[in-house]
C-alpha positions in Angstrom: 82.9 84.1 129.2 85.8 82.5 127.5 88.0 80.1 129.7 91.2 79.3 128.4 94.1 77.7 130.5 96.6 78.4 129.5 97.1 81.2 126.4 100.1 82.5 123.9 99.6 86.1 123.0 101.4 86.9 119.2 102.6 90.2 119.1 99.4 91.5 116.8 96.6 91.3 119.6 99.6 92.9 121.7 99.8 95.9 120.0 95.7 96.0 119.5 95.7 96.1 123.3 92.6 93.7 122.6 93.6 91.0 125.4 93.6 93.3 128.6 90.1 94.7 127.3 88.5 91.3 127.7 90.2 90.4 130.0 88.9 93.6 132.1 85.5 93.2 131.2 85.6 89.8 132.2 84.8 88.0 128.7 88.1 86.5 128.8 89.5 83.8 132.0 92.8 82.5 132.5 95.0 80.7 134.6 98.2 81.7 132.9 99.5 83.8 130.0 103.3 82.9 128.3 105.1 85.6 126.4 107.2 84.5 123.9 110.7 86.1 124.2 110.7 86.7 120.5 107.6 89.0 121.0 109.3 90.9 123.8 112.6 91.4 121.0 110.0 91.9 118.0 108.6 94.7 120.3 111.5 96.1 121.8 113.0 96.4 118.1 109.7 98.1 117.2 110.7 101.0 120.6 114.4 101.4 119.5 113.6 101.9 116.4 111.2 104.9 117.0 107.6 103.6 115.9 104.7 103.7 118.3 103.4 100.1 118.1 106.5 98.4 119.8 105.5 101.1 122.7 102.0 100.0 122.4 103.1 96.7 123.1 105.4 97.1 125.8 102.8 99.0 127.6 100.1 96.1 126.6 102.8 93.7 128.2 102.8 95.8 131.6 99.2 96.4 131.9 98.9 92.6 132.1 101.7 92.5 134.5 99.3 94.6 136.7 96.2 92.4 135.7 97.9 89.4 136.6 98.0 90.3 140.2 94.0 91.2 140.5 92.8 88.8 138.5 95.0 86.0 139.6 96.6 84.8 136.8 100.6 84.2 136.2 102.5 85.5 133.6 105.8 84.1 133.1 108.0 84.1 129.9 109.1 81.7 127.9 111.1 80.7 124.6 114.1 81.7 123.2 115.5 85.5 122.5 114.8 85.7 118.7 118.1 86.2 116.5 118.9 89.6 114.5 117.9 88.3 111.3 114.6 86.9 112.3 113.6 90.3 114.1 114.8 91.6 110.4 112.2 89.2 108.4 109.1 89.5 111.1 107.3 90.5 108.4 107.8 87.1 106.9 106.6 85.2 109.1 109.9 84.5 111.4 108.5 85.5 115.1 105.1 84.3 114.2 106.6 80.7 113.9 108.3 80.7 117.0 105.2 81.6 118.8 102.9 79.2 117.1 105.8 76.4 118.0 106.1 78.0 121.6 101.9 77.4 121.9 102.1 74.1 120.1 104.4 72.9 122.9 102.6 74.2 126.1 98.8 72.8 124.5 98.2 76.6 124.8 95.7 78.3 122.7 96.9 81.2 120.6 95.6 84.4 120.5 96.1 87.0 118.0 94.7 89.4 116.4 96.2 88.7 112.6 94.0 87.1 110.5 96.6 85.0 108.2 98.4 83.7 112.0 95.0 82.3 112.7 94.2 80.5 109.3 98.1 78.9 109.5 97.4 77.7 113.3 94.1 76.3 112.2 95.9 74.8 109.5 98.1 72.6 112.0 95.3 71.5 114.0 96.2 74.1 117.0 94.0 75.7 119.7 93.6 79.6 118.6 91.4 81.8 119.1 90.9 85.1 116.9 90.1 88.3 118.2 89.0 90.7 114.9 90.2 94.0 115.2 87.6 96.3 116.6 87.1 98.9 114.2 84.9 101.9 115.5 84.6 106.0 115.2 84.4 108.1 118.1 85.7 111.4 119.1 88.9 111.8 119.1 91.4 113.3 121.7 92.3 116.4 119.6 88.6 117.3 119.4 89.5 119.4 122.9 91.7 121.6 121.1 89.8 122.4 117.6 86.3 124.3 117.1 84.7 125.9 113.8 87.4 128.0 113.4 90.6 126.1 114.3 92.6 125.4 111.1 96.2 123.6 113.5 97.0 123.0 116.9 100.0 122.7 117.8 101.2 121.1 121.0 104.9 120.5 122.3 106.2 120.1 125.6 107.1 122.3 128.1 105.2 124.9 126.1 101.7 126.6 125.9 99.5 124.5 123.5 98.2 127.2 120.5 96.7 127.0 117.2 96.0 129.1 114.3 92.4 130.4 113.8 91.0 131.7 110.6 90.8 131.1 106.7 93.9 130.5 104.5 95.7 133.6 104.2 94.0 135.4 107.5 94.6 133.4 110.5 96.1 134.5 113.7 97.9 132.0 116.5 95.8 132.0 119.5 97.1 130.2 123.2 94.3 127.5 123.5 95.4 127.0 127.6 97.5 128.9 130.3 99.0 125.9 131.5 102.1 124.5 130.1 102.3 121.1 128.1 104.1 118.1 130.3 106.4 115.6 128.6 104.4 113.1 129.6 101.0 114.4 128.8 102.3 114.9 124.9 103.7 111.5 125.1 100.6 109.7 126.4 98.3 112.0 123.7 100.6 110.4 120.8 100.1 107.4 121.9 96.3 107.9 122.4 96.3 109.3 118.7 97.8 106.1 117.2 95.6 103.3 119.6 92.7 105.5 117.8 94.1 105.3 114.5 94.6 101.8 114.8 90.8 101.3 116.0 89.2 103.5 114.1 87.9 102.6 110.3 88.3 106.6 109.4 92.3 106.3 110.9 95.4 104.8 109.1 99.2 105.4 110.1 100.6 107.1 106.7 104.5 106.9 107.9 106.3 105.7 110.7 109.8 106.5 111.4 112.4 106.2 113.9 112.0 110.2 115.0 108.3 110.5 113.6 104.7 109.6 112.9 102.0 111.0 110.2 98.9 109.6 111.1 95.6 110.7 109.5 92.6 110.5 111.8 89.1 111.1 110.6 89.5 114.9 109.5 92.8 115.5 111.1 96.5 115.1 109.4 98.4 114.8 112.4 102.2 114.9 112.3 104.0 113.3 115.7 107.4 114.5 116.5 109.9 112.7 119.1 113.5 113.1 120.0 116.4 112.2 118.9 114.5 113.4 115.1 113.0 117.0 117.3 114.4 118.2 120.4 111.1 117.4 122.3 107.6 115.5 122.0 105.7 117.7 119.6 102.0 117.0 118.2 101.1 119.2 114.8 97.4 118.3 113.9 95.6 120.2 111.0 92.1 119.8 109.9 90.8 121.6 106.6 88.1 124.2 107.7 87.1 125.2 104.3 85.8 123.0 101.4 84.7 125.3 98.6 83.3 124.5 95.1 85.0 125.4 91.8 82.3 128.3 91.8 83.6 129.7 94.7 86.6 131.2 92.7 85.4 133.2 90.5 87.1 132.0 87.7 87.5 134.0 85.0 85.4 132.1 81.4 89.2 131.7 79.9 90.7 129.9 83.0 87.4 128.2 83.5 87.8 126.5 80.0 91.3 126.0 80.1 90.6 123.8 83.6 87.5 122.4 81.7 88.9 121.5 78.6 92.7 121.7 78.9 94.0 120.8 81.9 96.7 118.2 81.4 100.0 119.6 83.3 98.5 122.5 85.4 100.7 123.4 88.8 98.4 124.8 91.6 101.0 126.5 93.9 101.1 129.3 96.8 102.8 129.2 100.6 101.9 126.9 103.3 98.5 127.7 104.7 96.8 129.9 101.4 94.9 127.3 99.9 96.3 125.1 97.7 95.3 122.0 98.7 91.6 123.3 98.9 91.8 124.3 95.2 92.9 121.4 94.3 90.3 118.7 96.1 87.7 121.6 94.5 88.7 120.9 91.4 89.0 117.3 91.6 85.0 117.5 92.8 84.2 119.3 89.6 85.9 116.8 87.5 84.2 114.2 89.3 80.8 115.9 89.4 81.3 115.0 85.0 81.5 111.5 85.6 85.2 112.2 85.0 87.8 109.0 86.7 89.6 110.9 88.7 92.7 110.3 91.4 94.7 111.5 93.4 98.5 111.1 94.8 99.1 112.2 98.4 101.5 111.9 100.6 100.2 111.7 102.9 96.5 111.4 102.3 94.7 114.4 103.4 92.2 116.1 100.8 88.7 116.1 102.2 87.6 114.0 98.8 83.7 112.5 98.2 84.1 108.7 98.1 83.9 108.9 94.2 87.7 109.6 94.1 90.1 107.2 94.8 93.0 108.6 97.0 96.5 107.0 96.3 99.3 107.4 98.9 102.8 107.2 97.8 104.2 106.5 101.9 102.2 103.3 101.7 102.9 102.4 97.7 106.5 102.8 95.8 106.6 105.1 93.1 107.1 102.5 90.9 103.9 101.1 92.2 102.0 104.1 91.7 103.2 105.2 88.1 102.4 101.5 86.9 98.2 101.7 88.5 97.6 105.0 87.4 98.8 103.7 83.8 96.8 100.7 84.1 93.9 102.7 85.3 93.8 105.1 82.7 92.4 108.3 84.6 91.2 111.2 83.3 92.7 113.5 85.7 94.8 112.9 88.6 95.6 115.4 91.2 99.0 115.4 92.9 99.2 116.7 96.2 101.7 117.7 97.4 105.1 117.9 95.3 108.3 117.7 97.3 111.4 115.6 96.3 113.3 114.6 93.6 111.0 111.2 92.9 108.3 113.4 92.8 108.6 115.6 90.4 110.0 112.8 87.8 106.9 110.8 88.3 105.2 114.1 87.6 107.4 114.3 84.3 107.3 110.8 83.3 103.1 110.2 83.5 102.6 113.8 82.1 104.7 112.9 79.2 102.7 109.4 78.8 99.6 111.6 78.5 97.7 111.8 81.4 96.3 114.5 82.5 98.1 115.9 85.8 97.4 118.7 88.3 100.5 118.8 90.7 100.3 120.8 94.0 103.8 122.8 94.9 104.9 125.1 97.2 105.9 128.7 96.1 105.9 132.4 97.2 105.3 133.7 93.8 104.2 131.6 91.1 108.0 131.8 88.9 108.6 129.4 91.7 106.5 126.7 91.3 108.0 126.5 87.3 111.9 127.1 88.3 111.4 124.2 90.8 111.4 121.9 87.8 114.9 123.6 86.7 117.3 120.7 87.3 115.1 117.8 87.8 114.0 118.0 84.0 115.6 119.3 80.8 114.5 122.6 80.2 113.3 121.9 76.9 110.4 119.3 78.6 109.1 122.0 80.7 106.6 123.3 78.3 105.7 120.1 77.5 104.8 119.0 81.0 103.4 122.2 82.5 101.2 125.0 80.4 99.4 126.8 83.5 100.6 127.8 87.0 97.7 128.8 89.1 98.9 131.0 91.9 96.8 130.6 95.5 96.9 133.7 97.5 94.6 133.9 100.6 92.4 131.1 99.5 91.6 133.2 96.2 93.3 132.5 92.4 95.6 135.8 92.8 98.3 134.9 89.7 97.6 132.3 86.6 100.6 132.2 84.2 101.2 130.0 80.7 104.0 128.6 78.9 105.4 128.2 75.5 108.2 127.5 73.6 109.6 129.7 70.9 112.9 130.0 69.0 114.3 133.9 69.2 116.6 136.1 70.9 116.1 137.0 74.1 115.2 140.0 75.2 118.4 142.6 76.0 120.7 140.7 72.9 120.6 142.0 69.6 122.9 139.8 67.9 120.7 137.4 65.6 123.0 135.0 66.0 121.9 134.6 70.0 118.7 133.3 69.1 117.5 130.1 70.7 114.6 128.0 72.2 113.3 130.5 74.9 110.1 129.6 76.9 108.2 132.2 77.6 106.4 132.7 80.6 102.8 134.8 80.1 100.2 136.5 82.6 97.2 134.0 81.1 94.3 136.6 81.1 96.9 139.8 79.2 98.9 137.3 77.1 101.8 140.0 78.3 104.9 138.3 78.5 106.6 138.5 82.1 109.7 136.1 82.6 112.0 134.3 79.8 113.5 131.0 80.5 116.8 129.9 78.4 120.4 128.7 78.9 122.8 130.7 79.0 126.2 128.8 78.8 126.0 125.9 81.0 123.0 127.7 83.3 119.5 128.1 82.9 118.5 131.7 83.4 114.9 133.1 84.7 114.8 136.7 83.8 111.9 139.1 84.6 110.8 141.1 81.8 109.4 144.1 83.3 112.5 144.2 85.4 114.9 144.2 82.9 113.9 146.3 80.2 115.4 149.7 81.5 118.6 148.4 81.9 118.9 145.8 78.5 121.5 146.1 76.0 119.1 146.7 73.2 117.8 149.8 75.1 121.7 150.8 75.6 122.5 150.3 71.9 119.3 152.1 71.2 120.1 155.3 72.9 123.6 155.2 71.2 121.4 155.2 67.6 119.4 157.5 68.6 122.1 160.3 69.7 124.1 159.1 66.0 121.4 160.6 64.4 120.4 163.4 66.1 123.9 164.8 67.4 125.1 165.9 63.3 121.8 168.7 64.3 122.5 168.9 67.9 125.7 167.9 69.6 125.6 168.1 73.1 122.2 165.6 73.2 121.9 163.1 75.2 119.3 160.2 74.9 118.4 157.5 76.7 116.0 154.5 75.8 113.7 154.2 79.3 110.9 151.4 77.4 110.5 149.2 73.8 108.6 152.4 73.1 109.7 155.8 74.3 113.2 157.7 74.8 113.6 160.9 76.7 116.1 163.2 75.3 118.5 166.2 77.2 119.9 168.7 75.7 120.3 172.5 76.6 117.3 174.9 76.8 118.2 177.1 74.1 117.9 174.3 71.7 114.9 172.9 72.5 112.5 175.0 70.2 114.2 174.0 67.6 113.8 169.9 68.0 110.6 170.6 68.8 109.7 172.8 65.9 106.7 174.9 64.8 103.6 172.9 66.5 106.0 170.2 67.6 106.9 169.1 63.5 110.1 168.7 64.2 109.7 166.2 67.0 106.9 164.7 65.3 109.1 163.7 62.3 112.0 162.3 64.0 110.0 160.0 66.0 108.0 159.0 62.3 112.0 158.3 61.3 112.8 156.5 64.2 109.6 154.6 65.3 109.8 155.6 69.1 108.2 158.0 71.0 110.6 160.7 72.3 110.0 163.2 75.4 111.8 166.8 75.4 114.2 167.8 78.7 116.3 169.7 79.5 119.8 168.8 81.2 118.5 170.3 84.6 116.0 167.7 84.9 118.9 165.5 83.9 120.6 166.1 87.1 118.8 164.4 88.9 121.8 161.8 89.0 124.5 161.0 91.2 127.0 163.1 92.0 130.4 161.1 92.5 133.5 162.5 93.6 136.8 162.1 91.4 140.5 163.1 91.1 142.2 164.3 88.3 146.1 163.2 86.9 147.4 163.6 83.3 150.3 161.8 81.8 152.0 163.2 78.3 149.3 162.1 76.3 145.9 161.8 78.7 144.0 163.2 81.2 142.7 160.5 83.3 139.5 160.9 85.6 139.9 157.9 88.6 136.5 157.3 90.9 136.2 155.2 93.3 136.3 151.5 92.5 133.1 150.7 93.3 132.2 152.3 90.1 134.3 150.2 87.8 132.1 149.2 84.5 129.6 151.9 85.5 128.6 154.2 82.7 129.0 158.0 83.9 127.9 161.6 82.4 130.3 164.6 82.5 128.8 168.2 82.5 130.2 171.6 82.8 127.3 174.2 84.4 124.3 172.3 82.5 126.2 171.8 79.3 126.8 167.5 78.4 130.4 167.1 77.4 130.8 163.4 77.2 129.6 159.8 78.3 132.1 157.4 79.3 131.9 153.8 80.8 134.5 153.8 84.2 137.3 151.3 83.2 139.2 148.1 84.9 141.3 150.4 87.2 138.1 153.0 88.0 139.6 155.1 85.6 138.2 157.4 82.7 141.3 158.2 80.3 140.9 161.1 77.4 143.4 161.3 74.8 144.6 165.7 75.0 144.3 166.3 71.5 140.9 164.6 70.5 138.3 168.1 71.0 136.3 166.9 74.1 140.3 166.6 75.9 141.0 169.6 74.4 137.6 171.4 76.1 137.9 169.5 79.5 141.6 171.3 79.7 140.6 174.8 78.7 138.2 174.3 81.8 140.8 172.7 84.5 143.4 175.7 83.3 140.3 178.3 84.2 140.0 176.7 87.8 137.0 175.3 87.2 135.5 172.1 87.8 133.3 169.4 85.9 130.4 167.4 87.2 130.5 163.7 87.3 127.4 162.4 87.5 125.9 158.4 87.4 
């Protein structure tokens, strides 16, 4: 048993909670303990400010308040209150001088826990004593809550603890107890979490803020809530219950050699909770499993890795710190986990474009999203240049893998040449079949779904107007309208659909040879299929004007009498259609109002 007269705890075997231990299994005797003042600031500094150890401390502080009294020691306080500014620069060495001087004085020994405090004490020719850290693994307190299954648990006060049980993308939220969640019971959990992150040699605290806490422990990301940052004490812990091989996926042979052999600036992306993370850390194994130097950037640090990967986190490191070792360490491939902010996504950019090969983790609920996520933190031009695959996770399984490249052309719907421009196109990877277009547009950058689109371009529109140029000199009251890139339906009246057609279909056969595009027969009574929209009718001297409602205004409507097509008009500014009375259609649509009869507006 130790037997030390008088000691000086430093704030560092405080917070390890290392002196009450021996103390209560008798390897440690005293007569009296001082507290430096300057701890007590250092530590209440550390409460107000949100992070756990400056609680760890105070509490440290009151279980040997409660020692002193059974063990028959004092404990009295001594020194002076540290200033502002020395609290600000504890980390340079400010509080640990005052305590050293503080023990000095009293022909105390020192205690502490901090390796350098020691080595500086010896250094002066003081009495200290070092207590090493004890570093062990043991089961943790979450263990309670988790089983084979468990992928979270989720625990908050005043509520029912529950966690989600499953696979990525089939999980359901079971309650893990009837009994409600005290204040105080998530508060003295968080605490237990960090002691044994602080203990353990498989726990670290990632990030510590004034309203938070990510600590990763063993197998468990944990994520500690407190007010003011949430409205209540809340604990979210998640443990990866899958690891699968790059096998597992069922890869198709032209992903599985892009990944193999091409794989600089793929984005692995999906919704919280289908898999992306898992995809990634498999195919980090495979690279590694080639002898491959691989890393990876976390934040924070939570892929289930082999020790052959080195795992970088940017909450402990800068970014500046991280893009200068990963340039240093030339890696073959590094996996980014995680993508969020601004910084992010330019470190991304900037190491991608200095040639190493990146996979970047994102978040997205359809794989467009992972790419337009770069829109405004890159020039659009870079994007090809920095990302040619998106792999889509869906329920732990690649549902979605899309390419990019860069072309100069007119986008689809223009047909002016002079609209051409650098367009990225955006591919389904196993068709080749082009889905989404990516260009500017004035000052905007525009996304635009092909398959979406095509109906209603104004290639298609102008193509219907060609199409009924040539045709109407045969037949006048046709109608056609583009529906694809390669077929156009046409209406006209029954009796004159023989005739387009022609003896064993030549006719139709011929004028789709002339015009290069399929075309489909109809009739105008499968035309009417439209909307029917209501109108009222005023003339002036010169017109007869057609006014709808203005809902319509820009909306391109069809006129018919019985099932014959008179005209096509587009609604003007005032939700007006105006026809001049001598040009022939005014002239027909008057013969018809002078009868009593009515025409059919259709859209």
């Amino acid at each position: 048993m130790l037997n030390f007269k008088i000691i000086v705890p430093d704030t560092s075997i405080l917070i390890e909670r290392a002196l009450s231990d021996k103390i209560k299994k008798k390897e440690l005797r005293t007569s009296t303990i001082i507290i430096h003042e300057a701890v007590l600031g250092e530590l209440e500094h550390q409460a107000n400010i949100g992070k756990a150890i400056g609680y760890l401390g105070l509490d440290e502080i009151k279980e040997l308040n409660i020692l002193s009294k059974t063990n028959r020691f004092k404990l009295i306080y001594a020194g002076r209150r540290p200033s502002s500014a020395e609290i600000k620069h504890a980390s340079l060495g400010e509080i640990d001088s005052l305590i050293r001087d503080l023990a000095y004085e009293k022909r105390a020994v020192l205690v502490t826990g901090d390796k350098v405090q020691s080595k500086v004490a010896e250094a002066k020719n003081m009495l200290v004593h070092y207590i090493e850290p004890v570093i062990t693994i043991k089961k943790s307190s979450l263990d309670k809550y988790f089983d084979e299954i468990t992928m979270s648990v989720h625990l908050r006060e005043s509520s029912k603890p529950y966690g989600k049980k499953g696979s990525p993308g089939n999980w359901k939220s079971v309650e893990l107890s009837e009994k409600e969640l005290t204040k105080a019971e998530v508060e003295e959990l968080s605490k237990s979490i960090i002691e044994e992150a602080k203990s353990r040699q498989d726990g670290f605290i990632e990030m510590e803020r004034r309203g938070s806490t990510i600590v990763q422990l063993g197998k468990y990301r944990i994520v500690i809530t407190r007010p003011p940052f949430s409205d209540a004490w809340e604990i979210t812990a998640v443990h990866p219950i899958v690891k699968l091989n790059l096998e597992d996926y069922h890869l198709s042979d032209k992903l599985f050699q892009r990944i193999s052999e091409q794989a600089e600036g793929v984005l692995i992306a999906g919704a919280p909770g289908e898999g992306k993370s898992t995809c990634a850390a498999a195919i980090a194994e495979y690279y590694a499993s080639l002898n491959k130097n691989v890393k990876t950037v976390e934040s924070p640090r939570d892929l289930d890795l082999s020790n052959k990967i080195t795992q970088y986190s940017l909450t402990q490191g800068s970014i500046q710190e991280i893009h200068d070792v990963l340039l240093l360490c030339r890696p073959d491939y590094t996996i980014f986990d995680e993508m969020r902010n601004l910084e992010d996504f330019r470190l991304f950019t900037d190491l991608r474009l200095a040639g190493i090969g990146f996979l970047g983790v994102v978040h997205g609920t359809n794989p467009i999203d992972a790419i337009q996520r770069f829109i405004g933190k890159t020039e659009l031009g870079i994007i090809p240049h920095i990302i040619d695959t998106v792999i889509f996770i869906k329920a732990g399984q690649v549902n979605k893998v899309l390419s990019l490249n860069m072309t100069v052309k007119v986008p689809s719907g223009m047909t002016e040449e002079d609209l051409s421009r650098p367009v990225i196109e955006i591919k389904d990877f196993e068709t080749n079949n082009l889905e989404y277009e990516m260009y500017s547009y004035g000052e905007e950058t525009v996304v635009i779904p092909i398959k979406k689109t095509i109906k209603k371009s104004g290639a298609h529109n102008l193509a219907s107007k060609q199409i009924e140029s040539r045709l109407r000199k045969i037949f006048p009251e046709l109608k056609a309208e583009v529906i694809s890139d390669h077929k156009a339906i046409v209406y006209l009246p029954e009796k004159d659909i023989p005739a387009i057609i022609g003896k064993q279909g030549k006719n139709i056969s011929q004028i789709e040879s002339e015009l290069g595009i399929k075309i489909e027969v109809s009739s105008y009574k499968n035309n009417l299929t439209k909307q029917e929209i209501e109108y009222s009718l005023d003339e002036s001297h010169k017109y007869i004007t057609l006014i709808v409602n203005k809902n319509f205004i820009g909306r391109h409507v069809d006129a018919y009498y019985d099932d014959e097509y008179l005209f096509g008009a587009n609604v003007g500014k005032k939700g007006d259609i105006n026809l001049h009375k001598k040009s022939e259609i005014g002239k027909k649509i008057l013969s018809i109002f002078d009868k009593k009869h009515k025409i059919k507006l259709l859209i």
